[in-house]
C-alpha positions in Angstrom: 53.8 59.1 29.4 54.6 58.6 32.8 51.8 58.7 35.3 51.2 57.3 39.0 48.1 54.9 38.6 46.3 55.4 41.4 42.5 57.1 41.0 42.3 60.3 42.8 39.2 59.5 44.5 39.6 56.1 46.3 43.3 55.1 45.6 42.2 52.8 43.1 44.4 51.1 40.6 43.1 52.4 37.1 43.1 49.8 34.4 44.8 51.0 31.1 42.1 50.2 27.8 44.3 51.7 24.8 42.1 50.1 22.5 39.5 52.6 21.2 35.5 51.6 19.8 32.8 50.0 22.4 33.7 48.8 25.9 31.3 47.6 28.5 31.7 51.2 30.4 31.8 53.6 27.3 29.9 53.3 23.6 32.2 55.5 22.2 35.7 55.0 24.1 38.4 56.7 23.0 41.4 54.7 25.1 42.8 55.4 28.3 42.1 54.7 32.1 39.0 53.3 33.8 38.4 52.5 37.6 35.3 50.2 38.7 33.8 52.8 40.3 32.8 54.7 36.6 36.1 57.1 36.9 37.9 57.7 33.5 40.9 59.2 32.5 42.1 59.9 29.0 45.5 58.7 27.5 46.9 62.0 28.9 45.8 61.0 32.6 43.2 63.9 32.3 39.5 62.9 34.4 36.6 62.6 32.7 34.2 65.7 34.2 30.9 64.2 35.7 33.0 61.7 37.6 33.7 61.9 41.9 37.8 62.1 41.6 38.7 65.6 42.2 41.8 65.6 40.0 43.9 64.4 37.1 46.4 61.7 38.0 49.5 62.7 39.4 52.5 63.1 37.1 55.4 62.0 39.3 59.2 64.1 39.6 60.8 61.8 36.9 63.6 62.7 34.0 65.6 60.5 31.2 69.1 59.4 32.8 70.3 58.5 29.2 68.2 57.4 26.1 67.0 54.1 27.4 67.0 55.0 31.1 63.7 56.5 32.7 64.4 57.4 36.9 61.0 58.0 38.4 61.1 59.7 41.6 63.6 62.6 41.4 63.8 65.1 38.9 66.8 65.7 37.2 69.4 66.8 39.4 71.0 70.6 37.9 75.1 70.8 38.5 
């Protein structure tokens, strides 16, 4: 998953809860991102509806250079 991790509201910095069961912000949490100002986002970066940011979080131009090699950034350049 590659995802920019700012809030779409604010500019925030969304904290990443993977863990799912009871946080102090959600009885029934099921992982992903939270902002202190009640915005969540699911594992796939999607926003909760209900909540003031407008949009999902931006997935960034990105592409594998090799196996173990992620460029964020740029998309994969065609020759």
């Amino acid at each position: 998953m590659v995802l920019e991790a700012v809030c779409t509201h604010l500019s925030c910095a969304p904290k990443f809860y993977p863990e799912l069961g009871t946080t102090d912000f959600d009885a029934h949490w099921q992982g992903g991102f939270f902002v202190l100002s009640w915005i969540k986002f699911d594992l796939a970066g999607r926003v909760y509806s209900g909540v003031p940011a407008p949009t999902n979080l931006t997935v960034p131009p990105h592409y594998y250079e090799t196996e173990d090699v992620l460029v964020i950034g740029k998309d994969e350049e065609v020759t």
